[in-house]
N, C-alpha and C positions, 0 to 999 in steps of 0.2 A: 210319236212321230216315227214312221218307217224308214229305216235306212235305205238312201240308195244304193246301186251297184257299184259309183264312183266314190261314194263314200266308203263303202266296207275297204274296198279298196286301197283308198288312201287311211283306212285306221290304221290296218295291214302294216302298211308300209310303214308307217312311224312307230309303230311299236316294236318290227323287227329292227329298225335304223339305232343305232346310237351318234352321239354326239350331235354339231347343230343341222339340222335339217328342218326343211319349209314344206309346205304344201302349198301350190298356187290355184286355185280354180275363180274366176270370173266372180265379181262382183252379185249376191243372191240366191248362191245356186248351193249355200249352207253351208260353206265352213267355219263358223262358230259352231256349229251342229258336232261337225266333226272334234276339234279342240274338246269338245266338252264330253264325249265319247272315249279322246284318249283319254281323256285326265280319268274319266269313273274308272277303267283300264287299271288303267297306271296304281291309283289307288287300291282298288282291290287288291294287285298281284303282293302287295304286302302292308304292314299295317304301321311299317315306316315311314312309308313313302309321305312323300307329300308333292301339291302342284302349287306354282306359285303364278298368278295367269297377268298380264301386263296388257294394259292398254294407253293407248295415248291420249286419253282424257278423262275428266273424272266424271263425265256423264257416258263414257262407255264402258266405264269400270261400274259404277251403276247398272246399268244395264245387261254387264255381265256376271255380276254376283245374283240379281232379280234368277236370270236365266240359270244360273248352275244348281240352285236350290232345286231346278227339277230335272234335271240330266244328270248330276254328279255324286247322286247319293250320300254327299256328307254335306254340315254346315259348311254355308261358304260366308264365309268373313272379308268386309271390305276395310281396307288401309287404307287412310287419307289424313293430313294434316292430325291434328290432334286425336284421332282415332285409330286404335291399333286392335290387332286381333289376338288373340287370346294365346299363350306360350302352346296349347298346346292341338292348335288350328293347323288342318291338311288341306285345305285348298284356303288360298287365298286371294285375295284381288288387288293389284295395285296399280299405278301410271307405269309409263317406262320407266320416270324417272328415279321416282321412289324405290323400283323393287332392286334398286342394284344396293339398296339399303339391308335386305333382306340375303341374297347372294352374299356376300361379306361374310354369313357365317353356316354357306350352304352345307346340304350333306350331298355325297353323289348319288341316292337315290332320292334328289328331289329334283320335280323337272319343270324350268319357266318355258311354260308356252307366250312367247310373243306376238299379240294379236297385231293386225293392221302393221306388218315385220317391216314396211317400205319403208318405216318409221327407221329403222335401225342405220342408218346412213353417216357417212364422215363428219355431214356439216352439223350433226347432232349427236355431239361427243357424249353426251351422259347416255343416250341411247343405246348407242354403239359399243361403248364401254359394258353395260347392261348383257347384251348378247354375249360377247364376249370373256366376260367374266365365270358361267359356269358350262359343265361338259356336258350337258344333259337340257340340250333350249330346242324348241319347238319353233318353227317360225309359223302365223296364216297370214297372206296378202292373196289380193285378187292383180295386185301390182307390184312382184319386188324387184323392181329393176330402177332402185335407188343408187347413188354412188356407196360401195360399198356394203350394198346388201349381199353382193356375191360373194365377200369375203366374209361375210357374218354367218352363209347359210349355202356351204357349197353343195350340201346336197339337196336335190330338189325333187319332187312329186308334181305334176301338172295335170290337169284338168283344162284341155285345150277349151277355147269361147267355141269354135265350131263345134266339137265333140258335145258339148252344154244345150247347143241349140237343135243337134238332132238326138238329143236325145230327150227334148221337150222340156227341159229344166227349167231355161227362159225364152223369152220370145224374142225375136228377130227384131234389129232398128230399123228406123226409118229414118232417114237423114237429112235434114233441108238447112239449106244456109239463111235465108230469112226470118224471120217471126211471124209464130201462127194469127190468122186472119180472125179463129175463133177463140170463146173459152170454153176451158172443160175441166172439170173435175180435178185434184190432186194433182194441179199443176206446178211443179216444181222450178223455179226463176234462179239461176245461178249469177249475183254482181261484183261488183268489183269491193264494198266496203259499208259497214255497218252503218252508215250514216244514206249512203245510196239504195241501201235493201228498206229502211225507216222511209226515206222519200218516197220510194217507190211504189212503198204499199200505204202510204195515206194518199196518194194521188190516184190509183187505178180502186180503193176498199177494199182491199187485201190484206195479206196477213205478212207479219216480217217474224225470225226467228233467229234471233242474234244474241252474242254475248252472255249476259247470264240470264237468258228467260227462261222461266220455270218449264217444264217437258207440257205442261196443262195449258202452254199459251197455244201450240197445235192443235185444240180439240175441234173449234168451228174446222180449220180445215182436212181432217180425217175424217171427219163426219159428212163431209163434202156438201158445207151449209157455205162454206168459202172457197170457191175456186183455187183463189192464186197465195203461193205460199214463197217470199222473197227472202233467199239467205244468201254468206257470202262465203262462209266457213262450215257452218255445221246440217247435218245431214248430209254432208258433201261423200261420206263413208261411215261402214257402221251401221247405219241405221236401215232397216228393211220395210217398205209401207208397198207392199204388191199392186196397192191398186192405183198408183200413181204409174201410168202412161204414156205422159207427158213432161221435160224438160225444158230449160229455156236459156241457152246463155249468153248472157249479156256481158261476160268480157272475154280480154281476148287470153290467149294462153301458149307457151310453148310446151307445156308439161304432159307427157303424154301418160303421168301417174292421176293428175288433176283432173283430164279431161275423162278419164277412161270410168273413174269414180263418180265421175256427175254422170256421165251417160249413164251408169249401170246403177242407177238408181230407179230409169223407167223399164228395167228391161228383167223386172221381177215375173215370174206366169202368176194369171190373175185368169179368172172366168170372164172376167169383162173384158181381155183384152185380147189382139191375135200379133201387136207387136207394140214396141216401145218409143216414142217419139222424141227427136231432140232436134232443137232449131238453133238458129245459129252456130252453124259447125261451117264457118268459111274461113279462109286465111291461114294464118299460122296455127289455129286452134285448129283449121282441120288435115295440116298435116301432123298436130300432136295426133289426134286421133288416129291416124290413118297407121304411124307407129304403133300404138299402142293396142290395136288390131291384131296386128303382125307379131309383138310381143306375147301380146295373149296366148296364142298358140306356137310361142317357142321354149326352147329351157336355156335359152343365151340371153341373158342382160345386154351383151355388149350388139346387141345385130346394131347398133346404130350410132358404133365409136365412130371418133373422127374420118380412123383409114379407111373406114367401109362407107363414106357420105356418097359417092356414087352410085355404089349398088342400094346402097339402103332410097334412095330418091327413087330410082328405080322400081323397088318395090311398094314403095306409096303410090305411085305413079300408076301402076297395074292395079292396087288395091282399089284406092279412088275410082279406077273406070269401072271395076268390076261393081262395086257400090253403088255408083250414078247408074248404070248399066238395071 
């Protein structure tokens, strides 16, 4: 894989950085790519070091161990429940939760990269505790503008969403507040609850993708032999399938961490496509969006405190038209 110009960039950057600092760039545009760059880095510069890499689930700690086996040039070893990795293991993979298991008895040349960092937040103390605990933590988010992400990770790297799209990274949205009239291919259905994504796809013959089903229950639909693919949590972040085009959400949201995540799952570059679809974005869901735009290409968490609700409406307000426009 070739590095981009935004990525050498942001290797750069975290390698001259100490202490806790983040990288933001937009949902698909590779920063696991990057993370897995510093950590081979990191590793090499001595034969002490070691990386310890966190993610917030154990099907993305999966899929980040799969992956470091070919960017990070050493064994990578996954922690989970009854499974531990070897005393004398230099990258390792673990939840947020777990690895503040591992910190407890860090060295200061060892460094946790915290994946999906929006994770690191007040209202999830063991998380935040996690960050916090050693002097050498990495943050990636394509969204960390959680409570308390800014105290976990004041220094920041950005990769604005405009900067992303003219430089052909990902493709442009398309925005519509209703549901599509057609179906297409690697359509992606955002609902409200495991039992509603179940209904939903044995009424339209679709596909549901909840809870603990195996990663082999998606094959019909990657294969694009099943259209419509219904979840209500997972693939929501994380997960990259470029040639999905199409979104669909079907509940409502204030979150502009939630919303920005479903959107930037069509807004991969694909050959088949020239932009990314998402329907349903009216209401309150489409003023999360309309933030979380705006956030995209800021390096302030706070543009949208309380004292700033006027200006910040404001600026949804301009974003909106320039959108619809």
């Amino acid at each position: 894989m070739q590095t981009r110009a935004w990525q050498d960039a942001a290797i750069g950057w975290a390698l001259r950085h100490s202490g806790h600092r983040l990288i933001q760039a937009p949902p698909g545009t590779g920063k696991s790519y990057v993370g897995y760059m510093i950590a081979a880095r990191w590793l090499t510069a001595s034969p002490r070091n070691r990386v310890f890499w966190a993610a917030p689930s154990i099907a993305l700690c999966e899929q980040a161990q799969a992956r470091a086996w070919r960017y990070v040039g050493t064994p990578a070893f996954l922690c989970r429940a009854a499974l531990r990795a070897p005393l004398g293991a230099r990258f390792v993979v673990t939840t947020h939760q777990s690895a503040i298991r591992y910190l407890s008895a860090a060295r200061a040349t060892d460094l946790l990269i915290f994946d999906e960092a929006h994770h690191a937040n007040q209202h999830a103390l063991a998380n935040f505790a996690t960050c916090a605990r050693h002097t050498q933590c990495l943050g990636l988010s394509a969204s960390p503008w959680s409570a308390g992400c800014e105290r976990a990770f004041p220094q920041r790297w950005v990769y604005p969403l405009t900067q992303a799209l003219a430089d052909g990274v990902l493709v442009p949205p398309s925005l519509y507040e209703g549901a599509p009239r057609d179906s297409v291919p690697y359509t992606l259905h955002f609902v409200d609850s495991v039992l509603e994504a179940r209904r939903a796809a044995k009424r339209s013959d679709a596909l549901c993708f909840v809870e603990a089903d195996p990663v082999h229950t998606l094959a019909p639909w990657l294969a694009g032999r099943v259209s419509d693919l219904y979840v209500c949590g997972r693939l929501g972040e994380g997960y990259d399938v470029p040639a999905c085009a199409r979104v669909v959400i079907h509940r409502e949201t204030k979150s502009p961490i939630w919303i920005y995540q479903a959107v930037g799952r069509a807004l991969r570059r694909h050959a088949s496509k020239q932009h990314g679809e998402a329907y349903g974005i009216r209401g309150s869901t489409a003023d999360a969006l309309w933030c979380a735009l705006l956030l995209a290409d800021s390096r302030r968490s706070d543009l949208f405190s309380e004292e700033k609700r006027e200006t910040s409406q404001g600026a949804i307000a301009n974003t909106h038209a320039a959108i619809a426009g």
